[in-house]
N, C-alpha and C positions, 0 to 999 in steps of 0.2 A: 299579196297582203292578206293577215288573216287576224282580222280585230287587229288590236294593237300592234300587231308582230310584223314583220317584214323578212322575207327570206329572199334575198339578192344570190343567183348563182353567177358565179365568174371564170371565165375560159382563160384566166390570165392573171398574175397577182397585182398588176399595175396597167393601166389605161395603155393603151397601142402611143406607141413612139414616145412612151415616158423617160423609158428608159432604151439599152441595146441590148440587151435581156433574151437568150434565146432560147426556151423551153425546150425543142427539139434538141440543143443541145446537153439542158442538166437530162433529160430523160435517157438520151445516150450513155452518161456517165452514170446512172443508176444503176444498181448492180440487183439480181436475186436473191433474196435471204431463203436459208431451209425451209420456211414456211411458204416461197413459192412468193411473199410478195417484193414488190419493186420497191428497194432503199437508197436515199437520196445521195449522192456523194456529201462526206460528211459539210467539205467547203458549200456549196450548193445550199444544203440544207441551213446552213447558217446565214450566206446571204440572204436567203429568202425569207429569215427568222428579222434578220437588219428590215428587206423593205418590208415586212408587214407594219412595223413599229414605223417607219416612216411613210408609209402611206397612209399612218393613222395621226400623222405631224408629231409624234413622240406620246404622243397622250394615251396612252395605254394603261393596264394593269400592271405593277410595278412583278409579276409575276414574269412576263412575256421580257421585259429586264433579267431577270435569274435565268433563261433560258439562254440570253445570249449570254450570262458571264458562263454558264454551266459549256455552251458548246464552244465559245470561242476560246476554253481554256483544256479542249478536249483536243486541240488544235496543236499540234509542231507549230517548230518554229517556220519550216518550208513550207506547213498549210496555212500558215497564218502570213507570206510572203505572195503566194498564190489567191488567198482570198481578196488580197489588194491588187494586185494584177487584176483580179476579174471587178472587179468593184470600178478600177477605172474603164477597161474594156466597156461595161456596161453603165457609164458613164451616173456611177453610184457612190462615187468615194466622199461627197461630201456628207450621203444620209449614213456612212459607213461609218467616218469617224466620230460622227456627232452622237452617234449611237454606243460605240465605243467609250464614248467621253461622259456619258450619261449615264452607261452603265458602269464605269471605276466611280463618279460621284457616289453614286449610290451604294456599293458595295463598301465604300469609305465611311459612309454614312454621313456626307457633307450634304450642306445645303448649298443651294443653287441652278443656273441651268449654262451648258455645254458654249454658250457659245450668244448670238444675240442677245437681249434683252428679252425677244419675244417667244423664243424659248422658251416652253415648256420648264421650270423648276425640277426638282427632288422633291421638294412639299409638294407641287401641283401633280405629279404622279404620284405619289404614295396616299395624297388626299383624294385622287381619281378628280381633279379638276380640271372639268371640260373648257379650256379656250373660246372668246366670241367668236364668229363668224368671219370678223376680218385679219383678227389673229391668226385663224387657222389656213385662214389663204397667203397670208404675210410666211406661216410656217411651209404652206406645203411651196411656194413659192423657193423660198431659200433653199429647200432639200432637194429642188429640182434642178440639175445642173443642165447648163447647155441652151441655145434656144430652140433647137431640134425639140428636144422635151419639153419646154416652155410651151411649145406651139401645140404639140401633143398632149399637153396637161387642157391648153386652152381649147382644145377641140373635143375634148371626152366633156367637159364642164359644157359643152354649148351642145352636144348632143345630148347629154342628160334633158337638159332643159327642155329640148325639142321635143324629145319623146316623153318626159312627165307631159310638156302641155298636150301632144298629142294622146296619151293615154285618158287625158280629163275632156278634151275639148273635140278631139279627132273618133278615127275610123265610127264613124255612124253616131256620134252622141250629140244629142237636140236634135234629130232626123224624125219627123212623125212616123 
């Protein structure tokens, strides 16, 4: 923390047992570009465009929307066959369609949201509005398939906690 600001780094783009997600294997299918750096397989690159936006419960910048219509329509029809294959494999195909289904709203330029009620809108992302508190666990709750991942969501949430209170309360603080 530095004044206001908060810099979180992460060795993962979703909490351990969220999802079946296995980095060692998208780094596999990266390939080297002339410049010598490492390029995501383009499916890869787009799932992981789908969970940022649902790790975020859709509420995003209606930009990070134009990125998945721009890359899911850079896609065959055979990568776009294969991006669901993997989406179920890593037990993601609900945050995959609803993503899917919120970026054609938009590109439609309809109002609405994908799917529940409590869904995120087209107004609520193009207005950047923030969802309460139990909204957003109502959201990341739905996007969460499975109770493998249910139990894995519930356990990154109860280790957060530990270590915010341990950070405030723990290793030596109130110790004369």
């Amino acid at each position: 923390v530095r004044g206001d600001v908060m810099f979180e780094l992460h060795r993962n783009i979703v909490q351990a047992y969220r999802t079946r997600m296995n980095l060692d294997d998208i780094w596999r299918r990266a390939t080297l570009d002339p410049s010598g750096m490492h390029r995501l397989e383009s499916i890869d690159q787009f799932l992981l465009a789908v969970l940022h936006i649902a790790r975020h419960e859709l509420a995003v910048h209606a930009i990070n929307y134009l990125d998945i219509h721009r890359l899911w329509t850079r896609l065959d029809s055979r990568a776009r066959e294969t991006a669901h294959t993997r989406a179920r494999a890593w037990r993601i195909t609900r945050s995959l369609e609803t993503v899917l289904a919120t970026t054609a709203l938009l590109a439609r330029g309809e109002r609405g949201a994908p799917g529940p009620r409590f869904l995120p809108s087209t107004d609520d992302i193009l207005l950047g509005t923030k969802p309460p508190r139990g909204r957003q666990i109502a959201q990341k709750l739905w996007l969460t398939e499975g109770t493998r991942e249910r139990l894995g969501l519930g356990f990154a949430w109860a280790g957060a906690i530990v270590e915010g209170w341990w950070r405030t309360h723990g290793e030596g603080k109130g110790a004369a």
